[in-house]
N, C-alpha and C positions, 0 to 999 in steps of 0.2 A: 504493500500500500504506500508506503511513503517513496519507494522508485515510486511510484505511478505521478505521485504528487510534487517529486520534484520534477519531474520531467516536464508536469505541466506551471511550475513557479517560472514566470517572466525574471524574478531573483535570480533562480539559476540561471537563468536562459542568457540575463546581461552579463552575471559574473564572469560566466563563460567567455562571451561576446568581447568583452573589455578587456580580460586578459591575456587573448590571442591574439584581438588589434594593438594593442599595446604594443607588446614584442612585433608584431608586422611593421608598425610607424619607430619603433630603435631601430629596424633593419634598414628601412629605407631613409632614413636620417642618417644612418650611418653612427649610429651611438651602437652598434652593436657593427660586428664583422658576422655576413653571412658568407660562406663558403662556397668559393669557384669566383667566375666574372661578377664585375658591377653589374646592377641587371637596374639601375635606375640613370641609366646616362640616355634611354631614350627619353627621358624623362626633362632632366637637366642640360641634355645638348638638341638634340632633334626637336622635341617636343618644343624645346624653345624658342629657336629659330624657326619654325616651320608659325608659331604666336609672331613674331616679325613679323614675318612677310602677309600672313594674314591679318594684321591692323594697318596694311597699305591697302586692302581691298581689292586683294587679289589674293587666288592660290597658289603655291608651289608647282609655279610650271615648268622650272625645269630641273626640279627635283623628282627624281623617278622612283624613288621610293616614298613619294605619298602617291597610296596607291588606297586613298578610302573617299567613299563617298563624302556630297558636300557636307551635311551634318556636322561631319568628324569635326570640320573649323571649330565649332559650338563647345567641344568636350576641350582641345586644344587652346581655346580661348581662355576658358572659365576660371583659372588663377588669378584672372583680372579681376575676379570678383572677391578676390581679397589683398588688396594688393600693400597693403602695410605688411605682405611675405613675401618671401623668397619665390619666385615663379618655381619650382621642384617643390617647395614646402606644402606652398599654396594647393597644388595639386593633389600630393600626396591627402592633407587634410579633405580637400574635396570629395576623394575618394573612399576616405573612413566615412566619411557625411553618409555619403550613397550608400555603402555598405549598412549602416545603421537605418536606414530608411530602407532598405530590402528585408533587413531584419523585422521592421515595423509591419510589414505589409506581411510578411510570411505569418506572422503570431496572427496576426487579426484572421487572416485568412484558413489559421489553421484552429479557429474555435468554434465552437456550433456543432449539430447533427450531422455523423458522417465527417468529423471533419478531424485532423490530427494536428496535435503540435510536431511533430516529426517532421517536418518541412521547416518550420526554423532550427530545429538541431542540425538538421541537414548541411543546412547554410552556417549555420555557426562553427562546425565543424569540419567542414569542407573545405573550405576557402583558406585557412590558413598552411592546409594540407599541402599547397601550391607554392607557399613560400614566399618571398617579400614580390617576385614577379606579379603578382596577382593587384597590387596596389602602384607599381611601375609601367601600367599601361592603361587605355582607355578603357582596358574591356568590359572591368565590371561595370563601368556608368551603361554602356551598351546593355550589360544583362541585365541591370534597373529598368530598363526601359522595356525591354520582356517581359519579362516578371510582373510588372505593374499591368501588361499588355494581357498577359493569360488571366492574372486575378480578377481583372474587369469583364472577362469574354461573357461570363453568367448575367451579371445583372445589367452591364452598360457596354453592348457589344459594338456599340458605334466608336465610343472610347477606345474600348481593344483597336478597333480597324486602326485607328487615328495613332493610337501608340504603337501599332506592327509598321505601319509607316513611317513615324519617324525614326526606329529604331533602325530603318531598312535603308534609311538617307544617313544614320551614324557609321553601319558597319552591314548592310545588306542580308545577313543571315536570320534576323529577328524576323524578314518578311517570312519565312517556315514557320512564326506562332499560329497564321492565319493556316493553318494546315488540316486542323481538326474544328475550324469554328463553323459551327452552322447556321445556316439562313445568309440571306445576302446582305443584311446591315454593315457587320465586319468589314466585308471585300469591297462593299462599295465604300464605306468609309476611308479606306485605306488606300483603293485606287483616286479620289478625291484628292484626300490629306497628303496622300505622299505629291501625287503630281500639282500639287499647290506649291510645295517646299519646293518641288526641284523645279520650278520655274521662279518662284521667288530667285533661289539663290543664283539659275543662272543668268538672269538678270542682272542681280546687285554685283557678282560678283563676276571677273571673268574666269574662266578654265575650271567651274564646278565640274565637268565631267570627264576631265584630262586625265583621272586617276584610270578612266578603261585601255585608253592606247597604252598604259605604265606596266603592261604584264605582259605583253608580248612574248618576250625572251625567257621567261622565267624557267627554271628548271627544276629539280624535285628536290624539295628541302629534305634537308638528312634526318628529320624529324619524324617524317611522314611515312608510310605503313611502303609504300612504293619505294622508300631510299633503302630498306634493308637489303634489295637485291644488289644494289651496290656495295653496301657495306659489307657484305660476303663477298662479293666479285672482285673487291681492289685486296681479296686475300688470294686470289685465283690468275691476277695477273691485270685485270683492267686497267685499263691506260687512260682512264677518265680523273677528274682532278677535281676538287671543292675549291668553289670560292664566297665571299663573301659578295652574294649578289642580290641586286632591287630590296636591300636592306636583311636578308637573310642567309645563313650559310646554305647553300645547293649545290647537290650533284651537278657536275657539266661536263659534256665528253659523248661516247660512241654510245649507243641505246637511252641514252637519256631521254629525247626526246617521245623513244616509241612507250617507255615505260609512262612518260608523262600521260601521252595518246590513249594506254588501256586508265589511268586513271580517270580521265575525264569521260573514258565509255563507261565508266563504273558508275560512275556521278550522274550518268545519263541514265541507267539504268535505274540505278536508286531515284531517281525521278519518277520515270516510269515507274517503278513499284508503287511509290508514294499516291500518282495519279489512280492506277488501278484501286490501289486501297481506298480513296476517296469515293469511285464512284461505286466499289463494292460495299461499302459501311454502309449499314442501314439501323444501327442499336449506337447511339450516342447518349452517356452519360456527363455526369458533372464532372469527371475526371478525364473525359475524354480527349478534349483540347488540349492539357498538359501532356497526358499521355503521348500525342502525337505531335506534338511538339516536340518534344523531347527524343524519340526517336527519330524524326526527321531531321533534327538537329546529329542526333549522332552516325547517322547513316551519310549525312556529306559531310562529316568529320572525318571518317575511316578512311573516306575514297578520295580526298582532295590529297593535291600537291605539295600541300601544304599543311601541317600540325603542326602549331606553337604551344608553347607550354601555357599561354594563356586563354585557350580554346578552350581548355576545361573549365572555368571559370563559367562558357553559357552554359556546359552539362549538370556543374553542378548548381546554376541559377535553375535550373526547368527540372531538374531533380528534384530540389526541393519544393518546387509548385507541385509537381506530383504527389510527394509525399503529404503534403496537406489534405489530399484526399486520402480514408481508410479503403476506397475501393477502386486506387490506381493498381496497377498488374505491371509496376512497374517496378514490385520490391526487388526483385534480383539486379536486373541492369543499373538500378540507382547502387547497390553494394557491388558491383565492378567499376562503375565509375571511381567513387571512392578508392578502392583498395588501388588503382590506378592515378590517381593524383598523386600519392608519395613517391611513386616510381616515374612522375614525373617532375618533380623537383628534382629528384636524384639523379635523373639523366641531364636539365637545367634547371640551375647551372652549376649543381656540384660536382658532377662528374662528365661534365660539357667535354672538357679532354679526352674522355675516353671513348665518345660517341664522336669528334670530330678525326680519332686518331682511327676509328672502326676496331677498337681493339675488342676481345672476347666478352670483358665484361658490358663494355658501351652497347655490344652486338646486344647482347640478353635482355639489360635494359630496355631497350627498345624492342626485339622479341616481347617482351611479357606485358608490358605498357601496353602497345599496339595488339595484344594479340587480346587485353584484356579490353579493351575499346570496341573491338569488332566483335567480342562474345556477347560485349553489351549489346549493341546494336542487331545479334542477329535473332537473340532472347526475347529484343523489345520488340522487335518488326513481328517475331511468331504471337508475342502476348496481345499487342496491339491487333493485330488480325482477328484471332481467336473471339477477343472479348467482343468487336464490334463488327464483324461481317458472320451473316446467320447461312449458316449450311444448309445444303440445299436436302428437300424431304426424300429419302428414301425411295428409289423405282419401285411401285407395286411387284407382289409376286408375278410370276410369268415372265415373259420374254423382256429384255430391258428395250424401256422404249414403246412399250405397249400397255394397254389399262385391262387390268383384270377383267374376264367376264364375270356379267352383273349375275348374281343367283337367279334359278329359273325358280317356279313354284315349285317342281319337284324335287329341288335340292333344298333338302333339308341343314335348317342354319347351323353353324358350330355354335355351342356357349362361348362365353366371352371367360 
C-alpha cells in the first residue's frame, strides 16, 4: 500500500524530478565533468551563432548544417528571453523550464478513471537516462510540443492538429502525433496551422526552407542501425572513411550510398505499413493516438540515416503519454526503450571513441542499443495492430469461399 501511495505523491514525483535535473544542469554548467566529449558546445558555439544571424532576419544560408525546419529559429532564439544570462545558461535553464512543464502535463494527464501516474515516472526517469545530451539540444522543447499535442487529441483535437503542426515547423517528426487521431478536426487543423506558419515565416524571413536542399550528400551516421555494416566491414578491409559531415560523424566511401538507398526503402515501407494500419483500424481507444504515435515515431527511428542520441528523448516523450493510459499495449516497447537509453549514453559520448574507432566493444554497443530499438518497434507495430484492426469472421463450414446450405425441413437441427 504505501509503494502504491508513493508512487502516486507528486512529493515523490518532484523529489525525484529535482534531483536528476539538478545533476543534469552541474553537467551542463560544467560544475561537474561528465565523461567522453563536451556535448554542450552545440549549444555555446553553433547554437549561438546560428541566434546571430537569425536576429539579422535571415537564416543560415550558407550554413549546411542547419538543416531544420523554420520553427527551429523560435527554440534557437528563446535565451533572449532571459537575457541578464549567458546565451548557453539561458538555454540550458529554458530547457529545465520545459522539462518541468512536461512533467506538469504528464501528472494531470495521468489522474482520473483509467488513467496512470506511470507516465510521469516514465519521464522523470527516462530523461536523465540520456545524460546531460538530452538538455544540450533543442529536442526536448520539440517533444513538449508532442506531448502537449497527444494530451489534447481527446478533448481539444483542433488544438492537437495546431500543436502537431507546429511541432512539424520545429523539427518535422511531431507531424507522426497526427497518426492515430481520429475525425478530421486534427488534420484539418494542422494542415491550416502548419501552412499558416510556413508562409508567415517565408515571408518575414528569407531561406525558411533552405534546410531541404542541406541533405543532399549526406551519408549514414555511425549511429544508425545501417552504419553497423560498416563498422564490421572496415574490420574486413573496406576502404570507406568517417568524417565529420552536415554537422554529424558519417560513413563515406564505396556502398555507402546503396546502404543509405535500402534505408530510405525501409522508411518507405514503414510508411506504407503505417498507411495500411490506418485505413485497416476500425477499434480506436483513448490510448490509441499515443499508442500510435509512438510506434510510428519508433519505426522511422530504426530505419532513418540517421540516430542521434537525442532521438530518444521523443520515444521517451510519447512513452510516457502512453503510459498515462492503464490500457496502452505499449508496456513492453516502452521497457526496451528504456533499458536502451543507458546504452545510449554509453555509446554518447562516453565511449564515443570506441564507436568512432568500430572497435568490438563500440560494435556491441551499438549491436544491443539498435537491436533493442527495433524489438521495440516490431512489438509495438504487432500490439498496435492487434489491439485496433478486428479480424476478419471465420469462413462458414464447407468449401472456403462459399455459405453453408440453409437446413431443409427434413434436416433435423443440432442442439446448441
Amino acid at each position: 500500500m504505501e509503494t502504491r501511495d508513493a508512487g502516486r505523491s507528486p512529493a515523490w514525483l518532484l523529489t525525484a524530478w529535482g534531483a536528476t535535473r539538478l545533476v543534469l544542469l552541474l553537467f551542463v554548467l560544467k560544475v561537474l565533468v561528465f565523461p567522453g566529449p563536451d556535448v554542450t558546445s552545440d549549444v555555446s558555439v553553433i547554437y549561438r551563432d546560428w541566434a546571430d544571424v537569425l536576429r539579422t532576419g535571415t537564416f543560415p544560408l550558407d550554413d549546411v548544417t542547419w538543416q531544420y525546419p523554420p520553427a527551429a529559429a523560435l527554440a534557437v532564439l528563446s535565451p533572449g528571453l532571459l537575457p541578464f544570462l549567458e546565451y548557453a545558461t539561458a538555454f540550458f535553464v529554458l530547457v529545465c523550464v520545459t522539462d518541468a512543464a512536461v512533467l506538469g502535463l504528464l501528472w494531470r494527464a495521468g489522474r482520473g478513471a483509467g488513467r496512470s501516474p506511470r507516465g510521469a515516472w516514465v519521464w522523470v526517469g527516462g530523461v536523465p537516462l540520456l545524460g546531460p545530451t538530452v538538455y544540450a539540444r533543442y529536442d526536448l522543447m520539440v517533444t513538449a510540443v508532442a506531448v502537449a499535442a497527444l494530451l489534447a487529441a481527446g478533448r481539444h483535437p483542433r488544438v492537437a492538429g495546431a500543436l502537431a503542426a507546429a511541432g512539424a515547423l520545429l523539427k518535422v517528426w511531431p507531424v507522426l502525433v497526427l497518426a492515430g487521431m481520429r475525425g478530421r478536426r486534427p488534420w484539418v487543423a494542422a494542415a491550416v496551422g502548419g501552412a499558416g506558419l510556413a508562409a508567415l515565416f517565408a515571408v518575414a524571413m528569407p531561406g525558411a526552407f533552405a534546410f531541404l536542399t542541406f541533405q543532399r550528400e549526406r551519408g549514414t551516421e555511425v549511429e544508425s542501425l545501417g552504419s553497423l555494416v560498416f563498422h564490421v566491414a572496415r574490420h574486413l578491409g573496406w576502404e570507406g572513411r568517417m568524417l565529420l559531415n552536415y554537422g554529424s560523424v558519417e560513413f563515406l566511401g564505396p556502398y555507402v550510398g546503396a546502404v543509405s538507398t535500402v534505408a530510405l526503402a525501409l522508411s518507405a515501407v514503414a510508411f506504407g505499413w503505417l498507411l495500411l494500419w490506418r485505413l485497416r483500424a476500425s477499434r480506436f481507444a483513448a490510448h490509441t493516438a499515443a499508442d500510435a504515435a509512438f510506434v510510428a515515431v519508433l519505426v522511422f527511428t530504426v530505419t532513418s540515416r540517421v540516430l542521434s542520441p537525442q532521438y530518444l528523448v521523443w520515444l521517451i516523450g510519447l512513452a510516457a503519454v502512453c503510459r498515462c493510459f492503464r490500457a496502452s499495449r505499449m508496456r513492453v516497447p516502452v521497457v526496451l526503450v528504456l533499458a536502451a537509453s543507458p546504452l545510449t549514453v554509453l555509446e554518447f559520448p562516453v565511449l564515443f571513441g570506441d564507436v568512432v574507432a568500430s572497435t568490438p566493444l563500440g560494435i556491441a554497443l551499438l549491436f544491443v542499443r539498435n537491436g533493442l530499438l527495433v524489438a521495440a518497434a516490431v512489438v509495438g507495430a504487432r500490439a498496435l495492430w492487434r489491439d485496433t484492426v478486428r479480424r476478419r469472421a471465420p469462413e462458414p463450414s464447407g468449401k472456403p469461399g462459399q455459405l453453408s446450405p440453409a437446413p431443409s425441413a427434413d434436416t433435423p437441427a443440432t442442439a446448441a
